[in-house]
C-alpha positions in Angstrom: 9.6 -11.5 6.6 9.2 -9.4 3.3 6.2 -6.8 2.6 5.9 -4.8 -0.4 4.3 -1.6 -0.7 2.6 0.0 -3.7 0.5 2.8 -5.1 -1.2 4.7 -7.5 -1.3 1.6 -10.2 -4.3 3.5 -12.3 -5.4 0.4 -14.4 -1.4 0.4 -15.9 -1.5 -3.5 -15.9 2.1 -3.7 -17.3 3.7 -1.9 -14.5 1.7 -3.8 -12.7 2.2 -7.1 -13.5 6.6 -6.4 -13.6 6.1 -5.1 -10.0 4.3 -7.9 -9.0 6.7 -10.6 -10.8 9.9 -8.5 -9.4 8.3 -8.1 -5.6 7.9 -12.1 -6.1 11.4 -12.2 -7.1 12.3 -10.3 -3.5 10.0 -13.0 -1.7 7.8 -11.1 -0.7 4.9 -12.9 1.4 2.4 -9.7 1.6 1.9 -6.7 -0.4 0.4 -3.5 0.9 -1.5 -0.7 -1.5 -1.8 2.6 -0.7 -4.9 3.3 -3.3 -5.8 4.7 -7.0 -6.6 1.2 -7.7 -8.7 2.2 -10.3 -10.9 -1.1 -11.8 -11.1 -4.3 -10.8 -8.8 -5.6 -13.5 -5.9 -4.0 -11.9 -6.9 -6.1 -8.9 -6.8 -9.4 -10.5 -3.4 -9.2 -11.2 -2.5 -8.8 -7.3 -3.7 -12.5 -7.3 0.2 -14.0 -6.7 0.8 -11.8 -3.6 -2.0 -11.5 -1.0 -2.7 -7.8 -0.7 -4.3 -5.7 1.9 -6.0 -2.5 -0.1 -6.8 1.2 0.9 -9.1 3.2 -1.7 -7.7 6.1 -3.3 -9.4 9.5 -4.6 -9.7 7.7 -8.3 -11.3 4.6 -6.9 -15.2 5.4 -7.9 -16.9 2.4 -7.1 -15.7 0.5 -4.1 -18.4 -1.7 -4.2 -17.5 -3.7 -7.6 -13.7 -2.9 -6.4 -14.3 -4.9 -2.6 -15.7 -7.7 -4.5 -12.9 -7.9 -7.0 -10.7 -7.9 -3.7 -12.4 -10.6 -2.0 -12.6 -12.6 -5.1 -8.4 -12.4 -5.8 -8.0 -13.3 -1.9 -6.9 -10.0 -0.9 -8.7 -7.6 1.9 -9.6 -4.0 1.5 -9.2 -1.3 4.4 -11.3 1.7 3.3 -9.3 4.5 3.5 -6.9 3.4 6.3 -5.4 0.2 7.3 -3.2 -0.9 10.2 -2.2 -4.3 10.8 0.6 -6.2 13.2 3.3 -7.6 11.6 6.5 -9.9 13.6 6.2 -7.2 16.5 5.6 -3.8 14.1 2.9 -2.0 13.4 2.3 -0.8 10.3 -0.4 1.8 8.5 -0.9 2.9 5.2 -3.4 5.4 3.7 -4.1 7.1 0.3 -3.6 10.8 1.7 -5.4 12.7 -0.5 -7.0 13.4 3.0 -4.1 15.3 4.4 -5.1 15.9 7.9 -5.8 12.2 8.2 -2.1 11.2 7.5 -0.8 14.1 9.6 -2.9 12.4 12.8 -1.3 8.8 12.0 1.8 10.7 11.8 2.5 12.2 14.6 0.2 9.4 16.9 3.7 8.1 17.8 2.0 4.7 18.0 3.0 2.9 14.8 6.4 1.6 13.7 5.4 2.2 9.7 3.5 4.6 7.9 2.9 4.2 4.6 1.0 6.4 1.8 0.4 7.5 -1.9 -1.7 10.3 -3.9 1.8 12.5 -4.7 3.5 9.8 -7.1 7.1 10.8 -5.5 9.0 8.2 -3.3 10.2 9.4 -0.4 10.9 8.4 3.3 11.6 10.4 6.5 11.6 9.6 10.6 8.9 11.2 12.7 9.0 9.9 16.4 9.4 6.6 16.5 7.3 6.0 12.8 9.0 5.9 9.7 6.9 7.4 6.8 7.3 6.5 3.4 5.9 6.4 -0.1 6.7 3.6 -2.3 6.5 6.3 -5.5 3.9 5.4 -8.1 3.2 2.8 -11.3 1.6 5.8 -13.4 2.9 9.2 -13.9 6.3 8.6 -12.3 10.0 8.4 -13.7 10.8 6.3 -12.3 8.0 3.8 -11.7 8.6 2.5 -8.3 7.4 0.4 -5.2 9.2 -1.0 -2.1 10.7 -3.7 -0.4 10.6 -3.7 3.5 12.1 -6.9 5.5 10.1 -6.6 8.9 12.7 -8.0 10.9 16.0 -5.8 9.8 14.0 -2.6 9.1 15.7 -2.2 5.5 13.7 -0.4 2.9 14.8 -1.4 -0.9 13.6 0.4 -3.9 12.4 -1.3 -6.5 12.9 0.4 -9.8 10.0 -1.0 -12.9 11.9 -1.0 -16.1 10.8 1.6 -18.9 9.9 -1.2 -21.4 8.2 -4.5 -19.5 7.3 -7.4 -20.7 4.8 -10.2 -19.2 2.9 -13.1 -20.1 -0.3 -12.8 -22.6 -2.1 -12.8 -19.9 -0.4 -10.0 -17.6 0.0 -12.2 -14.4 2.6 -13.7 -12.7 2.4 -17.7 -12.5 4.6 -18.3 -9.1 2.4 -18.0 -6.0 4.4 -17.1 -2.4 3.1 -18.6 0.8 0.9 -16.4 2.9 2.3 -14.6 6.0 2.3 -16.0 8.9 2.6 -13.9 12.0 -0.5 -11.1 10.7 -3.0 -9.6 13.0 -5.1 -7.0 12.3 -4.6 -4.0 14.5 -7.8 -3.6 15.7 -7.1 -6.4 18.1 -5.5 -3.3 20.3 -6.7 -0.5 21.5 -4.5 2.4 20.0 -4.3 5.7 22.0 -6.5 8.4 21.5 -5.2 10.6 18.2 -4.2 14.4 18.2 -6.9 17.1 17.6 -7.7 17.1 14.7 -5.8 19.2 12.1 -7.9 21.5 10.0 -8.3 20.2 7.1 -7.0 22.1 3.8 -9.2 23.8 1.5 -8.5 20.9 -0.7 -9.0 18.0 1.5 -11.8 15.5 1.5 -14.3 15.4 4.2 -13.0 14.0 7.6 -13.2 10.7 8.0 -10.7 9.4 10.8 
């Protein structure tokens, strides 16, 4: 099974609508966001893909952007979200709350860690977890997301050409089947976290 991962889409509905057509390209049967949604016409174009949403620093009124959600068949998370996919368990925050992806970090209980907020992709082994970030659809060259087959463990970049172009409405017409093998992760019981990290002067208020 194929899961994409995106983030920081900042209302840029022609990035998002190419990333969204190419991830459909890939086959991609779920779609994870790590936040900076923005408004809730950048959701409506994650209608093709069902998507499971975290809120980022820039998203200002979760209220109109949960309903938007629920309305486009996707599920928010708040600020963090862990679900159990074909054996893995997978996570993905915003991070603007640093101490918070620190403690999912080094839990050593997920397989996947995903996150956003810098714009930069990058990926790197902690434990058993694999952290990465899928890059960004706004203020990044290049605008990226990712590809991760579930069963092989292979993470493919996927690069959003400079100069897209979409249909007059912005959305993708082919719809992929919905996952089948998802369970949310609160069905177990994680271990207990680290201490908590003190947070940075910069960081949000805890809420892990």
């Amino acid at each position: 099974m194929r899961i994409g991962v995106v983030s920081d889409t900042h209302d840029r509905g022609e990035a998002v609508g190419e990333a969204v057509r190419l991830l459909l390209e890939q086959h991609v049967e779920l779609l994870l966001h790590c936040g900076d949604i923005e408004s809730v016409e950048t959701v409506r174009l994650f209608r093709p893909i069902p998507t499971h949403f975290v809120f980022g620093n820039w998203d200002k009124d979760r209220t109109k952007l949960a309903a938007a959600i629920k309305d486009a068949g996707g599920t928010h998370h708040e600020s963090f979200g862990a679900i159990e996919l074909a054996g893995k368990r997978l996570a993905w925050v915003h991070s603007h709350e640093r101490h918070q992806l620190r403690q999912l970090e080094h839990s050593d209980f997920f397989d996947y860690l995903f996150y956003g907020h810098t714009h930069v992709r990058e990926q790197h082994r902690t434990g058993r977890t694999l952290v990465a970030n899928p890059g960004a659809l706004f203020r990044a060259n290049p605008k990226t997301c990712i590809v991760l087959d579930v069963v092989t463990g292979e993470i493919k970049p996927i690069i959003i050409p400079s100069k897209v172009l979409h249909s007059p409405n912005g959305t993708p017409a082919d719809e992929p089947t919905g996952p089948e093998t998802l369970r949310p992760i609160t069905s177990i019981v994680p271990p207990p976290l680290p201490d908590p990290v003190p947070p940075d002067s910069e960081d949000g208020p805890n809420l892990a």
